[in-house]
C-alpha positions, -999 to +999 in steps of 0.1 A: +203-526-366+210-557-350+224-591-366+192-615-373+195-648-363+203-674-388+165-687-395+173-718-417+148-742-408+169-772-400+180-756-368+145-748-358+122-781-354+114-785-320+094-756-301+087-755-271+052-759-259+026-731-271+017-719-233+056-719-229+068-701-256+041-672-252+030-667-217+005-641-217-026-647-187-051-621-189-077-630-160-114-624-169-146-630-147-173-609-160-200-625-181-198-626-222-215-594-238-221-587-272-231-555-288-246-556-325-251-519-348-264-518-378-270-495-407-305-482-422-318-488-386-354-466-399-375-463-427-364-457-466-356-415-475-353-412-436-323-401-418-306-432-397-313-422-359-279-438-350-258-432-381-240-394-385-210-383-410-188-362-415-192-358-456-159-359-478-155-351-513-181-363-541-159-389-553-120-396-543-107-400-508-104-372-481-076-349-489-057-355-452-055-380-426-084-377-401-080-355-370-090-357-335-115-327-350-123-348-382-140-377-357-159-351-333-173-337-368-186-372-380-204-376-347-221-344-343-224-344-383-252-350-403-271-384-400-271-406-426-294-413-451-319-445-455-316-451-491-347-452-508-332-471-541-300-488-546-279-495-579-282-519-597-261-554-588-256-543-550-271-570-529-306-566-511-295-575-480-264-592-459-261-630-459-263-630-419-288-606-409-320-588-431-324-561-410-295-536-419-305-513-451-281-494-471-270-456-461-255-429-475-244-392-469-270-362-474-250-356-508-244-392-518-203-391-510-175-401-492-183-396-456-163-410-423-195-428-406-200-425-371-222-450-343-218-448-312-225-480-287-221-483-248-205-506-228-201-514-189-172-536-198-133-528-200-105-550-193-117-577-212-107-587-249-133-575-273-134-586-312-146-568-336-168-586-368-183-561-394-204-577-420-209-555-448-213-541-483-197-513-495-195-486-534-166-484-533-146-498-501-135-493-470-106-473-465-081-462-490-053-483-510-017-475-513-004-457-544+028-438-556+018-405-538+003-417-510+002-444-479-026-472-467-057-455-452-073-474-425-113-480-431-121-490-398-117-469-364-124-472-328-126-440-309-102-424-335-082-455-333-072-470-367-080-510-366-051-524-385-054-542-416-089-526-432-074-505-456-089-510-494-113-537-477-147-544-492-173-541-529-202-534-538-210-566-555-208-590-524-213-592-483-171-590-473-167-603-436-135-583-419-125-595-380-099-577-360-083-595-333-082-575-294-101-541-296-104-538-261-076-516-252-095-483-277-127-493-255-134-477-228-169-478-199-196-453-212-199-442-248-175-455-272-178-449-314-174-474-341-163-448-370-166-463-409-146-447-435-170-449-467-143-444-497-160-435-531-142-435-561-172-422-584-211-430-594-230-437-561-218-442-525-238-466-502-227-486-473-246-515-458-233-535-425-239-553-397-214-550-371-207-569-335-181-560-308-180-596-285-162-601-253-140-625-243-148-644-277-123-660-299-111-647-337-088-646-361-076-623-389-050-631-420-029-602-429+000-595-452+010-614-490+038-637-495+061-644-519+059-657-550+075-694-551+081-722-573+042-732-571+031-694-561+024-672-532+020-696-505-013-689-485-022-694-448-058-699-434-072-711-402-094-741-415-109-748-383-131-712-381-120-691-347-101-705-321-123-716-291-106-726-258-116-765-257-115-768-293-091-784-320-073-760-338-061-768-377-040-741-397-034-752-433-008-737-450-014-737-495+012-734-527+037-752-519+057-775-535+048-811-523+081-829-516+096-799-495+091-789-455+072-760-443+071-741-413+047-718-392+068-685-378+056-681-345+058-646-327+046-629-300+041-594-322+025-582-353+046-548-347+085-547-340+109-576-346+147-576-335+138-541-324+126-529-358+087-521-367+067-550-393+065-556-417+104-565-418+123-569-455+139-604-457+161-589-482+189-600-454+180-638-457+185-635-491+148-637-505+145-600-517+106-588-526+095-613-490+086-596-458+081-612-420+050-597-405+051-614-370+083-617-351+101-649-359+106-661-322+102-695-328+094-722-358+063-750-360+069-778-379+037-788-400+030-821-424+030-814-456+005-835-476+004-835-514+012-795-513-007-780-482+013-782-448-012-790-419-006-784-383-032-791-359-034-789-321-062-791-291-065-759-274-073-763-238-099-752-220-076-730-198-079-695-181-047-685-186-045-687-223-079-666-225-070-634-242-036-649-257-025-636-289-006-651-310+011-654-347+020-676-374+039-671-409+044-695-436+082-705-439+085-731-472+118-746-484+115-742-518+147-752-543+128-737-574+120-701-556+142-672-575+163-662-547+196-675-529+178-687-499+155-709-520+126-701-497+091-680-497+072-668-472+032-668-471+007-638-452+006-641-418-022-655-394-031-637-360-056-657-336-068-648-303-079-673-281-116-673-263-148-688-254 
């Protein structure tokens, strides 16, 4: 494995500009398009024209990871159901949008969820937004015996970070950055992973697949510091070419600097896959999840570190990518760097 660089954050204060440090120009000149599925699409006991399944076990995940066989299966599979009733304390409807109703499978399961959309457009970036409700989640969480299961797939293609996502007491709003390269022209399929853990199943969800539109997506948990885990958001909602852009950075202590990692990947660092054990650095239990290729310096004001920056109205950064990490120096963290890190941040830039 190769020797990290030395990241103390002292030696890291003055990056270079953002268009410099990640050149990445992805040309686009076709029109915006926006594609919107939803759920129940027909009347209550009915099957869902557009909705099919491949049905899983009464309760409990799928015994195996999906197959190339396992997707055909949900698309030529049984349609879904319109549910007639649902349980009580699942919401009526979505926050956003009335018109989805809740599904389920002919025997009221886990089912992998298949709709397929078409689309003229490749090349482009496409984001993905699913609004939606789900008993139990989407996806399946980690345990002893067993790893993350994705809930979310495009064309057999496992969206990162929707693993364990969603309840059946609230809408939950999930957003994957750049989708476009699992989309191809013609007939694509959005494919839904419906995990029940026991009692009813139902699913409810709105979801829209834009082009050449901004979004972001937090991913990964930090470390636990002096003042806890510190937290990243983008407070400024998606990041829109010709718009201000304001990342705050939470739980940390107020007196000490902070930084925002900034990499060009959310998969491999210094040659090895993310998430990365900081063990190394001497924080044991914190993990990078972007590539540390270069550090932001941020304000830190009474305990949240601000940086904020206008993002110009410019071709070339349409499509960028990027990623961000909270670095803190913290003297009362338990470790021999006296530092934490936070989750991570991923944008990509658009209209």
């Amino acid at each position: 494995m190769p020797h990290p660089p030395h990241l103390h954050p002292s030696k890291a204060i003055s990056p270079a500009p953002l268009s410099l440090t990640l050149a990445l120009s992805l040309a686009s000149t076709l029109s915006s398009q926006s594609i919107v599925l939803r759920s129940g699409q027909a009347l209550p006991g009915l099957p869902d024209p557009n909705v099919r399944c491949l049905v899983g076990p009464q309760a409990g995940p799928f015994g195996s990871p999906f197959t190339a066989n396992d997707f055909a299966s949900a698309r030529t599979g049984p349609n879904a159901i319109v549910l007639t009733s649902i349980a009580g304390g699942w919401p009526v409807a979505l926050p956003s949008d009335a018109t989805p109703r809740w599904i389920n499978s002919p025997s009221n399961s886990t089912a992998l969820y298949a709709i397929d959309f078409t689309t003229t457009s490749t090349g482009r970036t496409a984001r993905l937004a699913i609004e939606f409700v789900a008993d139990d989640m989407l996806g399946v969480p980690s345990s002893a015996t067993s790893p993350l299961v994705e809930g979310i797939y495009v064309n057999g293609v496992a969206v990162p970070y929707s693993s364990a996502i969603g309840t059946y007491y609230q809408a939950t709003v999930y957003e994957s950055l750049d989708i476009a390269p699992q989309i191809v022209a013609g007939t694509n399929t959005l494919y839904l992973y419906l995990h029940n853990t026991g009692g009813r199943a139902g699913l409810l969800f709105r979801a829209e697949i834009a082009f050449d539109k901004a979004a972001s997506q937090t991913f990964g948990t930090g470390c636990t510091g002096s003042v806890g885990k510190p937290f990243l958001v983008l407070r400024s909602g998606r990041p829109a070419l010709g718009t201000n852009v304001q990342i705050e950075l939470y739980n940390i202590p107020n007196t000490t600097l902070a930084f925002l990692a900034l990499g060009a990947s959310r998969t491999t660092w210094l040659s090895q896959p993310l998430p990365y054990d900081l063990t190394v650095f001497g924080m044991p239990g914190c993990s990078a999840f972007v590539s540390f290729d270069d550090f932001l310096p941020t304000t830190n004001l009474g305990g949240v570190a601000l940086l904020a920056f206008p993002l110009p109205n410019v071709g070339g950064l349409l499509g960028l990518q990027v990623y961000m990490q909270g670095f803190v120096s913290d003297p009362g963290a338990a470790n021999a760097a006296q530092a934490t890190v936070g989750n991570a941040l991923g944008m990509l830039f658009g209209g």
